[in-house]
C-alpha positions as CSV (number, residue, x, y, z in Angstrom):
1,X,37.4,8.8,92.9
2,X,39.1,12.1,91.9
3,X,38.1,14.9,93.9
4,X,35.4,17.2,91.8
5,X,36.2,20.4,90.7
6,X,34.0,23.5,92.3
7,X,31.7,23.6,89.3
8,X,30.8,20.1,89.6
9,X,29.9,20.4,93.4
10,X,27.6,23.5,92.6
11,X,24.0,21.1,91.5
12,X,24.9,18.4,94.4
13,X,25.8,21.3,97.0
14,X,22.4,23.4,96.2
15,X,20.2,19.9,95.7
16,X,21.1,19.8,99.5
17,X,20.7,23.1,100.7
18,X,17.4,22.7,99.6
19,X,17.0,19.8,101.2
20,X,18.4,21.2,104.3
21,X,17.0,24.9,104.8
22,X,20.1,26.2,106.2
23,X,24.1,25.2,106.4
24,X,27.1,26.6,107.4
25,X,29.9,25.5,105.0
26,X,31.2,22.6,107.2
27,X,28.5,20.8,107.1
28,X,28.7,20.6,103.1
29,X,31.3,18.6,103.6
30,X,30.5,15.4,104.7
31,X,27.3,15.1,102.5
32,X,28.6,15.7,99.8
33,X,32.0,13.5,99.8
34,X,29.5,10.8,100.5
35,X,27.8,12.0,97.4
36,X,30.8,11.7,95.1
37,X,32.1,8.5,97.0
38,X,35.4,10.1,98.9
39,X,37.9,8.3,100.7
40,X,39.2,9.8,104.0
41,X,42.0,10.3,102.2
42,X,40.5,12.1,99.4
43,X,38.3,14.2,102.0
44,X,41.5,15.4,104.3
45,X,44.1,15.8,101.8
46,X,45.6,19.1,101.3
47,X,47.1,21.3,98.4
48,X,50.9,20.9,98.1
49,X,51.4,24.3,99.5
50,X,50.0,23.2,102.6
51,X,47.1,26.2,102.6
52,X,44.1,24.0,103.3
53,X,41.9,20.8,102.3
54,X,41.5,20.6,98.6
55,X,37.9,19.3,98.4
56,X,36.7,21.9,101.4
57,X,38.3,24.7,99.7
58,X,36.3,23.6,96.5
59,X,32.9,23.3,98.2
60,X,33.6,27.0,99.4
61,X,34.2,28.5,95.7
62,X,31.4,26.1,94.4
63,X,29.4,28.7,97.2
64,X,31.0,31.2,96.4
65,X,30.1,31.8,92.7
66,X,26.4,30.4,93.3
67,X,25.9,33.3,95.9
68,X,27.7,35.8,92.9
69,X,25.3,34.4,90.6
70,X,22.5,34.9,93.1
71,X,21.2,31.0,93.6
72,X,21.9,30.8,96.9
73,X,22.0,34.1,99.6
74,X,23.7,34.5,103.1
75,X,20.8,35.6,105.4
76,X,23.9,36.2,108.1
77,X,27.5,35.4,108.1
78,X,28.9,31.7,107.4
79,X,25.4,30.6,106.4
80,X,23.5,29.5,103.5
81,X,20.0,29.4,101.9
82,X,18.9,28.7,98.6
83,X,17.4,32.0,96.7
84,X,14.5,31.4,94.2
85,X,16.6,31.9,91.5
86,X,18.4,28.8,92.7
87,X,15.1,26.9,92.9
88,X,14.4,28.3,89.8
89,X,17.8,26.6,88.1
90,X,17.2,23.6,90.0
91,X,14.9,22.9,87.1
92,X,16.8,23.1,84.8
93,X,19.9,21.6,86.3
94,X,22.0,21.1,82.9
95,X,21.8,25.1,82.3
96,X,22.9,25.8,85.7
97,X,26.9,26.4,85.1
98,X,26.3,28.6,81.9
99,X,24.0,30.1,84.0
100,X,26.5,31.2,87.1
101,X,29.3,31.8,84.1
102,X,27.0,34.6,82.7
103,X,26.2,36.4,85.8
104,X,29.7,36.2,86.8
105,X,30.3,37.8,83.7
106,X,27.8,40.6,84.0
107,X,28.9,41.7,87.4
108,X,33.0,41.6,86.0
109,X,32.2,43.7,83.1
110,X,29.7,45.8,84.2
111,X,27.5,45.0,81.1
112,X,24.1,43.3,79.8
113,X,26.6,40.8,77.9
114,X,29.7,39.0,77.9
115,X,33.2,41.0,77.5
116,X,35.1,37.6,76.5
117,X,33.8,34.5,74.4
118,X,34.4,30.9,75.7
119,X,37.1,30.3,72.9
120,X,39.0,33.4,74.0
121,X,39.0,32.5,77.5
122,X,40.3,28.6,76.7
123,X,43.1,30.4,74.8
124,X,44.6,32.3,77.7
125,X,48.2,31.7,78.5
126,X,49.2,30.2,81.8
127,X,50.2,33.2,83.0
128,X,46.5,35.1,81.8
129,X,44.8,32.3,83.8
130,X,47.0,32.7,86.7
131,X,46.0,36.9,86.6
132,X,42.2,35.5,85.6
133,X,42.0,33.8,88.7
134,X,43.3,36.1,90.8
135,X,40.9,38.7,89.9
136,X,38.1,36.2,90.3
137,X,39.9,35.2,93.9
138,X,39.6,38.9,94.4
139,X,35.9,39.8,93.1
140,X,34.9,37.2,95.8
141,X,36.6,38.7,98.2
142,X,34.6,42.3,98.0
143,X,31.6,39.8,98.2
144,X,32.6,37.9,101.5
145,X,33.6,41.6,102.8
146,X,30.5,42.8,102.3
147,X,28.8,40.6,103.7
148,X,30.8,40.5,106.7
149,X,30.4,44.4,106.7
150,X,26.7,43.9,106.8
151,X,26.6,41.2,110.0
152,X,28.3,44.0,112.1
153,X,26.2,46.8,113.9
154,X,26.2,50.1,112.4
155,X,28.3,51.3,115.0
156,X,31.2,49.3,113.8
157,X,30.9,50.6,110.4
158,X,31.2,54.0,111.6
159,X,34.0,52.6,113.4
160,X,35.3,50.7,110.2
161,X,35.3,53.9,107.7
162,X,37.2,56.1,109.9
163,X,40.1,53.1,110.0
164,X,39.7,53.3,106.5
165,X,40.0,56.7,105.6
166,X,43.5,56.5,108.3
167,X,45.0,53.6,106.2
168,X,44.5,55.3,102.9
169,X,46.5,58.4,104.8
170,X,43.7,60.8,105.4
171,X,44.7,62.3,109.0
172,X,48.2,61.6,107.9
173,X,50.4,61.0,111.6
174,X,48.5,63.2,113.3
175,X,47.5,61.9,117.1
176,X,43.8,61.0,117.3
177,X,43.5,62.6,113.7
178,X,39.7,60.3,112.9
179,X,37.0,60.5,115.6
180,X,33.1,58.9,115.5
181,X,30.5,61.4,116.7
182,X,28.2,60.7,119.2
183,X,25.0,59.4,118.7
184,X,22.9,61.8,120.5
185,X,24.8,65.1,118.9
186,X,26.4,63.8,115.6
187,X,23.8,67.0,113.5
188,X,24.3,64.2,110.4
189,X,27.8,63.4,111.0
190,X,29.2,60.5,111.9
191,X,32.6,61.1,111.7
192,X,35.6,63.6,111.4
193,X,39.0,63.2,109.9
194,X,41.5,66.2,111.0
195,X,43.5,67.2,108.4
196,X,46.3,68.9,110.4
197,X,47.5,69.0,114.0
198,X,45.1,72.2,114.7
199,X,41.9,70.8,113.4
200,X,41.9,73.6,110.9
201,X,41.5,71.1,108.1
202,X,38.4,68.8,108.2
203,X,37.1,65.7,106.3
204,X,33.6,64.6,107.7
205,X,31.5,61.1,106.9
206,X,28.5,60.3,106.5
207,X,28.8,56.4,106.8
208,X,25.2,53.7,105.6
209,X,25.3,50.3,106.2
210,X,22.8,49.7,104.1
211,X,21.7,46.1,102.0
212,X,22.8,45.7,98.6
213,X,19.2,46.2,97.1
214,X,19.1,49.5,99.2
215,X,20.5,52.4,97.0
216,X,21.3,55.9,98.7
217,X,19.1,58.5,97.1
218,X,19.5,62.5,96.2
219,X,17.4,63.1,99.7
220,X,19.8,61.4,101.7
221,X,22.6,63.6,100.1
222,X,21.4,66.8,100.3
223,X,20.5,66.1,104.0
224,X,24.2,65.9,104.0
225,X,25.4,68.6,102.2
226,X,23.2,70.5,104.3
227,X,25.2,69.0,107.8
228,X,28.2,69.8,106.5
229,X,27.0,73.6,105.7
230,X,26.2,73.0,109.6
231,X,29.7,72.3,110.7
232,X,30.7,75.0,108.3
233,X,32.9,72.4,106.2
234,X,33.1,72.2,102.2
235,X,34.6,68.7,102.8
236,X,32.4,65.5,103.0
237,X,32.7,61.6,102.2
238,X,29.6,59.5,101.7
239,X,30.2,56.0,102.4
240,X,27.4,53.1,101.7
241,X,27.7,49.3,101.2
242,X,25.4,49.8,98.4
243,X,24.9,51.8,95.9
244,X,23.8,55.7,94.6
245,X,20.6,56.9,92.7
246,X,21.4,58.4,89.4
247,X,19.9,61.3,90.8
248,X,21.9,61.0,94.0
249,X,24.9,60.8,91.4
250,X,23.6,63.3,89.1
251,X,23.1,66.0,92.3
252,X,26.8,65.5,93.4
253,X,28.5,66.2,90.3
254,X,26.3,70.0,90.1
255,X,27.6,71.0,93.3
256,X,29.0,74.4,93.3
257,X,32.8,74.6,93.7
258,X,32.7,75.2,97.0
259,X,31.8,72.0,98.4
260,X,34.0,69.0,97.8
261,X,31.7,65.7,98.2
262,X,33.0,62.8,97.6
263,X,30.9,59.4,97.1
264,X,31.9,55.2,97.8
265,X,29.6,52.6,96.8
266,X,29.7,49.3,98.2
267,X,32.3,47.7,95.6
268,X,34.6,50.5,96.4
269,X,34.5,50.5,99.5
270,X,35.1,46.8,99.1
271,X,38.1,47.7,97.1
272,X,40.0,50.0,99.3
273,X,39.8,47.7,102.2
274,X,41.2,45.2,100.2
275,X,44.0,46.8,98.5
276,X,45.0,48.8,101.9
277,X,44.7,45.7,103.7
278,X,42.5,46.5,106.6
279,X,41.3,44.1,108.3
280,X,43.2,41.4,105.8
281,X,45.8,39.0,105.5
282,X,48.0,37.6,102.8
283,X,46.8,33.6,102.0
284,X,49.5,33.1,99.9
285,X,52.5,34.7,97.7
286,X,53.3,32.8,94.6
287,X,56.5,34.1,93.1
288,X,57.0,34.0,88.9
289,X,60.5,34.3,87.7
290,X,61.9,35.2,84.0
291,X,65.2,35.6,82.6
292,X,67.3,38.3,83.5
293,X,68.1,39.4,79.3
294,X,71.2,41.4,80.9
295,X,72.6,38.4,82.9
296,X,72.0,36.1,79.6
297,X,73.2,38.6,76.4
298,X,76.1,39.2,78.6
299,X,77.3,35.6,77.5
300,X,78.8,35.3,74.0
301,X,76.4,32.8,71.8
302,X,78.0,29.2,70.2
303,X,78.9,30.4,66.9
């Protein structure tokens, strides 16, 4: 038998994590080839480019988008419960794929609705899926960061944001320029960026891990405003794996001139890690090639 795409694995997959309770994603495997009558060969064979097992990497993205679209949730890192919304489409099983494809959609664009139609998105060009699917590959990454972000104490976050802030170049090459505060005298801090060698210059954090459904409020940043009035600073970065009030929102952009206060939500936090690359490695580097017009024109044309 052929080996399934992801989006057919998705109904089988969540049929037996119901079944099941919990799973981490190696044991989807052998389930589920028995399901869809794999051959050892089938199960163990690998994409030409060598990076993995086709049919394992499948089962992951099949996981992937159901945990975007909410069906399943990840009470801690590598593993996997249904959600009640998943229970929910289980009802409905025929729905379930137009389903995941419109939350996917929401979260992408931001909006109540889609941004592309199905027609528009059969008509890409080869080279509009390959930049399609590397935004999707990347999307699912700030998801699996997250939630890696989120199995960690709070103490490594505090860590985490300071190594952040140093790999976007905050602190430039200054020696010992990002610092965590102590725990028993951090006043509302929890950590310091020096912006020159004196310590003259000073960026200070406030850093939440909290859950995604957990949204910083205007309280929470006004404490903070007021601890870096404290430390005498018009400075400040507010960091959260979640998300801001309006109000929170609203309060920062009415701050006087004086203070400079600067706010990360969970997907841009996400984001930054990503793109500076902390903490990440490259998978895979796929090289496209077009003609050189220069090299080409420079020959004469057969009259």
């Amino acid at each position: 038998m052929t080996i399934p795409k992801h989006d057919a694995i998705r109904i089988p997959a969540l049929k037996l994590l119901q079944k099941q309770g919990t799973m981490e994603l190696k044991d989807f495997e052998l389930p589920l080839a028995k399901h869809f009558h794999l051959s050892d060969e089938e199960i163990a064979r690998e994409y030409d480019s060598g990076n993995g097992k086709i049919f394992y990497d499948r089962i992951s993205w099949a996981l992937s988008y159901m945990n975007m679209a909410g069906l399943l949730q990840k009470p801690k890192r590598g593993i996997y419960q249904i959600s009640k919304i998943g229970i929910e489409q289980l009802k409905n099983p025929e729905g379930m794929n137009s389903y995941i494809n419109e939350q996917l959609a929401m979260r992408e664009s931001g909006k109540n609705q889609h941004t592309e139609e199905p027609e528009e998105v059969m008509n890409l060009t080869p080279q509009e899926e390959l930049y399609d699917s590397s935004e999707k590959i990347r999307v699912a990454t700030f998801e699996e960061i997250i939630d890696v972000i989120l199995s960690k104490e709070p103490r490594e976050f505090e860590n985490l944001v300071v190594m952040l802030l140093k790999k976007m170049g905050y602190g430039g090459e200054i020696e010992n320029s990002g610092e965590v505060t102590q725990y028993s005298n951090d006043k509302g801090i929890d950590g310091i960026i020096k912006e020159d060698v004196l310590g003259l210059g000073r960026i200070h954090i406030q850093a939440k891990r909290y859950a995604r459904n957990n949204t910083v409020g205007r309280e929470e940043i006004q404490k903070f405003v007021g601890a870096l009035a404290g430390a005498k600073s018009n400075k400040g970065i507010f960091i959260t794996t979640s998300a801001y009030t309006k109000n929170a929102v609203d309060f920062v952009n009415n701050l006087s001139g004086s203070t400079t206060l600067v706010l990360l939500n969970g997907r841009m936090l996400a984001e930054y890690i990503y793109d500076y690359g902390l903490g990440m490695q490259v998978e895979q580097t796929i090289e496209i090639k077009k003609l050189d017009s220069d090299f080409w024109d420079g020959m004469r044309d057969d009259e």
